[in-house]
C-alpha positions as CSV (number, residue, x, y, z in Angstrom):
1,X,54.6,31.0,98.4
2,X,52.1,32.2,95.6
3,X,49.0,30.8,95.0
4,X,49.0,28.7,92.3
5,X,47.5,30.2,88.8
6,X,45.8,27.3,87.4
7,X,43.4,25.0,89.1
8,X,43.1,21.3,86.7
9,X,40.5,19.4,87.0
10,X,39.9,15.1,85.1
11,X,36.3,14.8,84.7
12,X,34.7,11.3,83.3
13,X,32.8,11.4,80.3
14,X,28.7,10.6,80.3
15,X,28.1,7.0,80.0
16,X,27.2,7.8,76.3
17,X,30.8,8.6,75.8
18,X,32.4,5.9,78.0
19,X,33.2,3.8,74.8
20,X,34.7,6.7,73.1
21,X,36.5,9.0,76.0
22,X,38.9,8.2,78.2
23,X,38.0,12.0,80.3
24,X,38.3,15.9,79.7
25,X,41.3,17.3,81.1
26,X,40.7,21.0,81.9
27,X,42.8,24.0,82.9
28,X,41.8,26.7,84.1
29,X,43.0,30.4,85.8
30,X,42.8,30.0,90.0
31,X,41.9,33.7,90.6
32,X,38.9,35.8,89.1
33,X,40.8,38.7,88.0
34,X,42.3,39.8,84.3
35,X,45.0,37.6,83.2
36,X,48.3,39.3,83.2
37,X,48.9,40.5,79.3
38,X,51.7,38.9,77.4
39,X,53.6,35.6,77.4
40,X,53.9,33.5,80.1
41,X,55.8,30.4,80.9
42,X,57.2,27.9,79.2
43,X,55.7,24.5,79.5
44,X,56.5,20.9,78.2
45,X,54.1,18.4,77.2
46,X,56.1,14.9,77.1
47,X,55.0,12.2,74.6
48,X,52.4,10.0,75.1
49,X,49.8,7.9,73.6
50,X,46.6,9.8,73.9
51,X,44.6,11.3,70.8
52,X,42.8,13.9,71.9
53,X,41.0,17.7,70.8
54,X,42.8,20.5,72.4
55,X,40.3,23.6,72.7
56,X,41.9,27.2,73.9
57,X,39.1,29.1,75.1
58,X,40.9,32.6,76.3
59,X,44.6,33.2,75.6
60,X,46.9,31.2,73.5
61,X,49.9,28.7,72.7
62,X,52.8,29.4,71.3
63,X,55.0,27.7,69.5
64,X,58.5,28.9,70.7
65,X,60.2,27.1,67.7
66,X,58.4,29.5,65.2
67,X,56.9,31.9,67.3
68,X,53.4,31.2,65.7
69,X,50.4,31.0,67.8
70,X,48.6,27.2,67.6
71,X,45.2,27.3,66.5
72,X,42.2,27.6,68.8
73,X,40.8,24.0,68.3
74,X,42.8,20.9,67.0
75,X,43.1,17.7,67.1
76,X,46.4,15.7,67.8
77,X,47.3,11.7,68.3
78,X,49.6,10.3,69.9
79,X,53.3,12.4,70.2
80,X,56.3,10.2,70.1
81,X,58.4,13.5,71.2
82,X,58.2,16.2,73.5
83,X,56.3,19.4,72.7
84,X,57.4,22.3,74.1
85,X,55.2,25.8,74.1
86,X,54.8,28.9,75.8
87,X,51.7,30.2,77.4
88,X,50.2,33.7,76.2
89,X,47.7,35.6,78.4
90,X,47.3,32.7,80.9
91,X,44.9,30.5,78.0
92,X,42.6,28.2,79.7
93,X,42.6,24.7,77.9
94,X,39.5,22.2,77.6
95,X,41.1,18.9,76.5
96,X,39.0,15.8,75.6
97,X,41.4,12.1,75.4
98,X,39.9,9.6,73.2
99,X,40.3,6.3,73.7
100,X,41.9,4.1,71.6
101,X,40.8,4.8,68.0
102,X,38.4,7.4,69.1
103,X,39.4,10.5,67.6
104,X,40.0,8.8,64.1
105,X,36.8,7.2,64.1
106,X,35.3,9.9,65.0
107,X,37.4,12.7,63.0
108,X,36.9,10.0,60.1
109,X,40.9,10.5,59.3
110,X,43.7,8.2,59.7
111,X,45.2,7.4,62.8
112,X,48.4,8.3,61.5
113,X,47.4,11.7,60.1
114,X,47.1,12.8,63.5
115,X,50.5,11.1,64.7
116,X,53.2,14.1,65.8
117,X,50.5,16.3,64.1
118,X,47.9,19.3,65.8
119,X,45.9,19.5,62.7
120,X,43.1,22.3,62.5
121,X,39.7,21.1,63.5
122,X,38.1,23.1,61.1
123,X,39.6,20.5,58.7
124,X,37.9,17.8,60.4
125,X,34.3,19.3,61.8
126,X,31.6,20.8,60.1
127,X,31.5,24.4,59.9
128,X,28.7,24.1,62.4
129,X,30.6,22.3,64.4
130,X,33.1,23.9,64.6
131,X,31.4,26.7,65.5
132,X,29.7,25.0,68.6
133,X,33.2,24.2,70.4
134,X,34.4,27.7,69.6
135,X,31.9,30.4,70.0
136,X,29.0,28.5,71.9
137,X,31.1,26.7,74.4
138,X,32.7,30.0,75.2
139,X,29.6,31.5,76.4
140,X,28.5,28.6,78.3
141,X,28.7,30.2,82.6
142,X,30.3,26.6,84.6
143,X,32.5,23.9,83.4
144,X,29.6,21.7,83.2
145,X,27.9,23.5,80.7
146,X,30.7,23.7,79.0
147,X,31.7,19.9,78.6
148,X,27.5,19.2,77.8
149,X,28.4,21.3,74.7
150,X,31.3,19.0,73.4
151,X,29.3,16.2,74.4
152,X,26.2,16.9,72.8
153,X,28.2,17.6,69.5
154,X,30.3,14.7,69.6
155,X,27.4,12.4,70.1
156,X,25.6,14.4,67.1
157,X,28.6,13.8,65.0
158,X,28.6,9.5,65.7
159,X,25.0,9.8,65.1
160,X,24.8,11.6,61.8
161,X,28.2,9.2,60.4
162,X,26.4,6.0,61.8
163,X,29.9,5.5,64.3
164,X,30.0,2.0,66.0
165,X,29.0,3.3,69.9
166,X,31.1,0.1,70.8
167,X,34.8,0.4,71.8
168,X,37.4,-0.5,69.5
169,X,38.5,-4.3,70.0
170,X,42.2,-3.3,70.8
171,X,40.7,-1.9,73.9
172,X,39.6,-5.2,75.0
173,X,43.6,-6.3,74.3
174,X,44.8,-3.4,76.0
175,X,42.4,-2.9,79.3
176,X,43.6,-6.1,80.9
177,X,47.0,-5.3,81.1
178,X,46.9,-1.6,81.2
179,X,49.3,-0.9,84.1
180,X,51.5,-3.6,83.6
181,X,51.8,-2.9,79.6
182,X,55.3,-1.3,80.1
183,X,57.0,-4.8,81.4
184,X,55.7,-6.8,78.1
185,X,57.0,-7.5,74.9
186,X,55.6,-7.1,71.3
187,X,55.7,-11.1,71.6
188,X,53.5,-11.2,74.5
189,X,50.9,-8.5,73.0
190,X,50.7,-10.9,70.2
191,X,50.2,-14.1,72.1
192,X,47.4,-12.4,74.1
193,X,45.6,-11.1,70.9
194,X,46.3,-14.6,69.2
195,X,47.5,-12.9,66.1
196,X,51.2,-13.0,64.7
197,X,53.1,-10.0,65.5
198,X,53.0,-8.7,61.9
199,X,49.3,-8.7,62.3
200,X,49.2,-7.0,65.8
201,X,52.1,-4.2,64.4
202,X,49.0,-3.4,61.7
203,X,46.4,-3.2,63.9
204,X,48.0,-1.3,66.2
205,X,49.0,1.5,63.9
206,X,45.7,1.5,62.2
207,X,44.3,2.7,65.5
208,X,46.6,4.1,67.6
209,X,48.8,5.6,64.5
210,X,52.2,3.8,65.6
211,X,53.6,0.7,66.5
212,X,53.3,-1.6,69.5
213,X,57.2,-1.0,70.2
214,X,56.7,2.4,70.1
215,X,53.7,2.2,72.5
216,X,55.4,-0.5,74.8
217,X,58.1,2.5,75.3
218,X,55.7,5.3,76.0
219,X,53.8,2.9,78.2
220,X,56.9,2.4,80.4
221,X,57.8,5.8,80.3
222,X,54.2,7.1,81.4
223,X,55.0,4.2,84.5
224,X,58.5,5.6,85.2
225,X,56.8,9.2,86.0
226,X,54.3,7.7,88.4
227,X,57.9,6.0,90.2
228,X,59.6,9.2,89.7
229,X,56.7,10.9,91.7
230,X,56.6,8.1,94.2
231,X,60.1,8.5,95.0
232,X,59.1,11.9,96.5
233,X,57.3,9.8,99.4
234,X,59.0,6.7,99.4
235,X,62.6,7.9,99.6
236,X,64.7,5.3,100.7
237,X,61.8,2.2,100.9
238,X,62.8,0.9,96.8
239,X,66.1,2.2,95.1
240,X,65.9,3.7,91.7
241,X,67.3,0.7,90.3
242,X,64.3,-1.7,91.8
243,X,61.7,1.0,90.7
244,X,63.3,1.2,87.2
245,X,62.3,-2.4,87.0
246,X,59.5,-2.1,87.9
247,X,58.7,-0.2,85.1
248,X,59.9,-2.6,82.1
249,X,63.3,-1.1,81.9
250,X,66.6,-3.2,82.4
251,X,68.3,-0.5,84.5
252,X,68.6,2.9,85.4
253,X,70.8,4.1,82.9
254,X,68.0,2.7,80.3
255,X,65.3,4.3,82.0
256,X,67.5,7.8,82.2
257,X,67.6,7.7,78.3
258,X,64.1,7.1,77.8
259,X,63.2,10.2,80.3
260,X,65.1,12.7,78.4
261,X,64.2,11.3,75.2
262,X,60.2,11.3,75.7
263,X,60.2,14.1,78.4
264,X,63.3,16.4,78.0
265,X,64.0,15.7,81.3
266,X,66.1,13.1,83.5
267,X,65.2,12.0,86.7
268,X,66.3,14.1,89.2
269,X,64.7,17.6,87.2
270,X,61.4,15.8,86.8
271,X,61.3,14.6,90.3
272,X,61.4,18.7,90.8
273,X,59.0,19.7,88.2
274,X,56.7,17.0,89.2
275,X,57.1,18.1,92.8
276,X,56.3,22.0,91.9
277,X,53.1,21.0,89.3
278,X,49.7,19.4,89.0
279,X,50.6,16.0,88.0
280,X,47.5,16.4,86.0
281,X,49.0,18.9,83.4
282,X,51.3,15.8,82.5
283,X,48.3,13.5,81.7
284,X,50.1,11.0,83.3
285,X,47.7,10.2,86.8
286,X,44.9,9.8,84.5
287,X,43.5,5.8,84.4
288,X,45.2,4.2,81.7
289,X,41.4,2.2,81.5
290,X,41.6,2.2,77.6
């Protein structure tokens, strides 16, 4: 078997960031040598809640549905559908996930401009900016130095637009029940937030840029991948109908639906592309410590 050709790393944010970043997720080639020219492989990114700035440092993405290379840098919130590209030149990615809130506040756009959206981040950052997560990173020798440079410009950026450095309230909501969000209702959320569910629908897209229903069902999709995987080592200990459960969903047929719908894939060819990939690359092992 060949080695594999990206190593991905989740590294936790400096306690100046903890309010505002969830952790970087970074990709990058295993070997030393030239990347092999041309495209690549196809890969899917599945929906999910995360707001986050994308940066491709060497090689590029490609949208198969146009054939147009995405842009360098963007920002994007959170994807209520799958997103499907191919890789060009082997690109390695630098990712940063905001928390809740986080990449609006900061971005100083709507959450819901970013929704289902990769929008330039030259449209958001200074020019200067810009130019330290493009040119400047790229020079920097170790991943470290690398992450210091986002770091040091984000902070730069929520000092110069006087940011709160406090996390957004629905965090507070959210944290508590992060793992077991999935199995609750839009009634519960609001009963925990003591607000009507009117309210908590409004403050939910003002920060997350869509619903709570919507984010109840990526929430129990996001658990149904960890099951998924866990069926790989568990076989026979929990059926698929107990573990769908255990997710929020009322059976297996509802769970199925909700697989292909969010990740293009039912159960039994994600159990085989989760067994062949860094579960990483999914975003789903990440803490879900909003």
């Amino acid at each position: 078997m060949s080695a594999p050709r990206y190593r991905v790393l989740f590294l936790h944010p400096s306690p100046a960031l903890a309010n505002h970043v969830v952790g970087y997720v970074v990709r990058r080639r295993a070997g030393t040598g030239p990347a092999p020219a041309g495209p690549g492989q196809a890969v899917s990114f599945p929906a999910n809640v995360y707001s986050a700035l994308s940066i491709v440092h060497r090689g590029a993405l490609r949208d198969p549905a146009t054939g147009q290379l995405t842009l360098s840098a963007t920002f994007s919130g959170a994807m209520t559908r799958p997103v499907q590209r191919e890789l060009v030149d082997e690109p390695e990615i630098t990712t940063v996930l905001f928390k809740p809130g986080a990449a609006a506040r900061i971005g100083r756009v709507a959450s819901h401009e970013l929704t289902n959206a990769w929008v330039d981040a030259q449209d958001i950052l200074s020019p200067a900016e810009h130019l330290e997560i493009s040119e400047r990173l790229a020079e920097q020798p170790t991943i470290a130095r690398q992450i210091m440079v986002i770091e040091q410009m984000l902070l730069r950026r929520i000092e110069r637009h006087a940011l709160s450095t406090e996390p957004h309230p629905l965090s507070a909501l959210l944290g508590p029940v992060a793992f077991g969000l999935g199995r609750l209702k839009v009634a519960d959320l609001a009963r925990r937030a003591g607000i009507s569910e009117r309210q908590l629908n409004r403050r939910v897209m003002d920060v997350l840029g869509i619903g709570p229903k919507m984010l109840l069902r990526l929430a129990r999709v996001q658990e149904s991948v960890r099951i998924v995987r866990e069926l790989q080592t568990q076989r026979g200990q929990r059926s698929l109908a107990q573990l769908a459960r255990e997710a929020g969903f009322a059976d297996v047929s509802h769970m199925t639906k909700e697989l292909q719908l969010f990740t293009s894939q039912p159960p039994p060819l994600l159990r085989e592309r989760l067994r062949q990939s860094n579960l990483n690359e999914w975003a789903y092992e990440l803490p879900q410590d909003w």
